[in-house]
MARVEXLUM-954545 format. One record per residue (C-alpha): residue number from 1; x, y, z. Coordinates in steps of 0.1 Angstrom, whole numbers, plus 5000, padded with zeros to 4 digits. Last residue first. Example, Ala and Ser with C-alpha at 12.3 -4.5 7.8 and 13.67 -1.06 7.14 Angstrom:
2
resi; east; north; up
2; 5137; 4989; 5071 $
1; 5123; 4955; 5078 $
//
This chain:
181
resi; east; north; up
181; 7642; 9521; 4862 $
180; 7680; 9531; 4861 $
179; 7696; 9557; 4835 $
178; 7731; 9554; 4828 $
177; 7747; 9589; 4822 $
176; 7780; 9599; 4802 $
175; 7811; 9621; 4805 $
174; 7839; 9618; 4784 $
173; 7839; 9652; 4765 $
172; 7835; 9667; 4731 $
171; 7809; 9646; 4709 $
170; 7784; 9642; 4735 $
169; 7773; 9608; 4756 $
168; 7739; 9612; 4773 $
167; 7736; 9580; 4772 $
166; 7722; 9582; 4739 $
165; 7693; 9566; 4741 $
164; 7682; 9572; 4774 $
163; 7696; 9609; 4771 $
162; 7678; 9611; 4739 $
161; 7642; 9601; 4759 $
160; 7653; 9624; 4789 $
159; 7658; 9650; 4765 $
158; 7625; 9648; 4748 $
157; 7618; 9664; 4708 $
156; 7588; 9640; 4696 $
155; 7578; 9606; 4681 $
154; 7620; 9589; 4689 $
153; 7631; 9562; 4669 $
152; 7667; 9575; 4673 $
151; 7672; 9580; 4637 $
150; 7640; 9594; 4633 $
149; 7645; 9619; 4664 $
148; 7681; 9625; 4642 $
147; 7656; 9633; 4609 $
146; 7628; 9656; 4625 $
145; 7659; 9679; 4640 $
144; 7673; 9684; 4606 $
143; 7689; 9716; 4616 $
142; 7691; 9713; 4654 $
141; 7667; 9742; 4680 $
140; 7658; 9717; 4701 $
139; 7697; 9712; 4709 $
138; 7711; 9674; 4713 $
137; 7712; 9655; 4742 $
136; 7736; 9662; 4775 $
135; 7725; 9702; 4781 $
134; 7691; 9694; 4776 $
133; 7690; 9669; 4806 $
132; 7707; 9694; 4824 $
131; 7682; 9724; 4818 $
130; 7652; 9696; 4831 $
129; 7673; 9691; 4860 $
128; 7678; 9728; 4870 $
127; 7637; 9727; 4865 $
126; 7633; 9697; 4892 $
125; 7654; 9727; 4913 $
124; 7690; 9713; 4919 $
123; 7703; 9715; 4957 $
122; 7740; 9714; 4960 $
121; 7744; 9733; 4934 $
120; 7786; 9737; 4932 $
119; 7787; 9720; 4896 $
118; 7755; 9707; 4891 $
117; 7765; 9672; 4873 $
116; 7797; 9672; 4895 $
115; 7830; 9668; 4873 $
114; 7841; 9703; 4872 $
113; 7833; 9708; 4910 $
112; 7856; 9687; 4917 $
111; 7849; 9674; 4948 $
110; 7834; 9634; 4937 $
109; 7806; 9614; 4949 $
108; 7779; 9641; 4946 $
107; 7745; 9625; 4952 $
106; 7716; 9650; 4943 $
105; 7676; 9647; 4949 $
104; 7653; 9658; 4920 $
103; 7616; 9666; 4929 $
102; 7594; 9673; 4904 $
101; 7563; 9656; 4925 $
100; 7552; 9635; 4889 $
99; 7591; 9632; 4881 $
98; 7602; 9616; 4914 $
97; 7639; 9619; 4905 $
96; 7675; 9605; 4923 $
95; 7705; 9623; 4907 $
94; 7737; 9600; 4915 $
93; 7769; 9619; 4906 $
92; 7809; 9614; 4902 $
91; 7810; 9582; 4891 $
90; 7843; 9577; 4878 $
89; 7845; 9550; 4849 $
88; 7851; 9578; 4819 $
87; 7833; 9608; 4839 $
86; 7797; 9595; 4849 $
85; 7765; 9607; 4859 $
84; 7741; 9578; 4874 $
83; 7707; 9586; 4871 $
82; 7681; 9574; 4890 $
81; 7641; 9569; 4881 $
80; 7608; 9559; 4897 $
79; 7625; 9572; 4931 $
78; 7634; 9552; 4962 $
77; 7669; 9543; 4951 $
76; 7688; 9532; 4981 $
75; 7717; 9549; 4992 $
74; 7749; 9543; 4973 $
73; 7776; 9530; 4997 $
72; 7811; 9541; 4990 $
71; 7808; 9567; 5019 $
70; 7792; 9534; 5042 $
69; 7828; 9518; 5035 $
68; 7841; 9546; 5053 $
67; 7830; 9543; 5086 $
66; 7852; 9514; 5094 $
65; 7878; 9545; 5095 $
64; 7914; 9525; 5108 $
63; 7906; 9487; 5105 $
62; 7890; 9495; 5072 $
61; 7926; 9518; 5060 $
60; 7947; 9486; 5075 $
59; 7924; 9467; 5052 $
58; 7927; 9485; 5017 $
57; 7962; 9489; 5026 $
56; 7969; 9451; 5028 $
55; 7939; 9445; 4997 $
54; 7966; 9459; 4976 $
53; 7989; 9434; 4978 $
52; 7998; 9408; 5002 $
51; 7977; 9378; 5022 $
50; 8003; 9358; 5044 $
49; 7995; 9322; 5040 $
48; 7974; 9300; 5064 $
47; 7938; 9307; 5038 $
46; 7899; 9301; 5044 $
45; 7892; 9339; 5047 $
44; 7915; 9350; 5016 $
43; 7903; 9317; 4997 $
42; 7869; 9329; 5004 $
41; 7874; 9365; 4995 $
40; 7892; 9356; 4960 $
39; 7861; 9333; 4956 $
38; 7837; 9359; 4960 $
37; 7854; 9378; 4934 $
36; 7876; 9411; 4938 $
35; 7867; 9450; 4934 $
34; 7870; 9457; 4973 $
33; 7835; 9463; 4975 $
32; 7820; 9435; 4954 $
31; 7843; 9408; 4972 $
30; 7829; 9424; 5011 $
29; 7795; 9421; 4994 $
28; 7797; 9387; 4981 $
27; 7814; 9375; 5013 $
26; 7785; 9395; 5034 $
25; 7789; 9426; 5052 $
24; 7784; 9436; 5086 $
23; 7814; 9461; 5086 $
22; 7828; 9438; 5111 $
21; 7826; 9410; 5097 $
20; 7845; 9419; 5068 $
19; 7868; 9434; 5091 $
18; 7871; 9401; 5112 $
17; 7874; 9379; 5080 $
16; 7901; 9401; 5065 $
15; 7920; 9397; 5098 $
14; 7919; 9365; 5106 $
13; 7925; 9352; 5072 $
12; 7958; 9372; 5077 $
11; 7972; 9406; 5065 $
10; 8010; 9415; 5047 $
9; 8039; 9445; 5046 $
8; 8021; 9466; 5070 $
7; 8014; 9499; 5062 $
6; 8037; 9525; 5084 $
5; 8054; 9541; 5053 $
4; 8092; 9549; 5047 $
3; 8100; 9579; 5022 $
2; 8133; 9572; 5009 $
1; 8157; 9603; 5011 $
//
């Protein structure tokens, strides 16, 4: 038996332009969240045709829970540093640190505990973070330890200074950091 879904088949200018509006958001901030260009928005919003693809679902589910374009909303950085823990493209974690108050604040964008940067710690101790950093750079305890720091230009043994260089990236998974400023 086919399964038969209530989606509509197509959306309007109308439409799009009315849920953009909304959810308060600019053309260049509706285009950044549905993964299209400012253009592609404009045309939508300036357009007589049916509008069909993907952006039909992503509307109907807008029109539905308005709420949830604020889940897909990181919240503003208002540390010295953020990093952004990845699997492949997935971000799956935002860890937000004041270093001189050791205070780390978590963002887990994803339920799998297997791909959150804690696991199921909600609330990491500044030293949980520390033990984390280690665990995505190389051991302090490395033969030839002297000669990888050397290769990454690095004075002294700091995992936050191989994680910046490295992205955190190790040999036998996907997942990886980007560190913000």
């Amino acid at each position: 038996m086919k399964k038969e879904y209530i989606t509509p088949s197509y959306t309007n200018s109308q439409e799009i332009k009315r849920i953009r509006e909304q959810l308060k958001l600019s053309q260049r901030e509706f285009a950044d969240f549905v993964g299209v260009s400012k253009p592609t928005v404009e045309r939508w919003e300036s357009g007589k045709e049916q509008i069909t693809g993907p952006i039909v679902l992503l509307i109907e589910i807008l029109r539905r829970n308005p709420s949830l374009e604020q889940d897909y909303t990181l919240p503003p950085k208002k540390t010295p540093v953020r990093l952004k823990y990845y699997y492949k493209d997935m971000l799956c974690s935002v860890l937000d640190v004041n270093d001189m108050k050791r205070q780390v604040t978590l963002y887990n964008y994803t339920d799998d505990l297997m791909f959150r940067a804690f696991g199921k710690n909600e609330h990491p101790t500044y030293e949980d973070y520390e033990a984390f950093l280690e665990s995505r750079s190389f051991p302090r305890t490395r033969d030839k330890m002297k000669l990888m720091l050397k290769e990454y230009d690095l004075p002294f043994y700091d995992p936050f200074l191989i994680v910046e260089k490295t992205g955190g990236r190790m040999e036998e998974d996907d997942f990886h950091l980007e560190i913000e400023r």
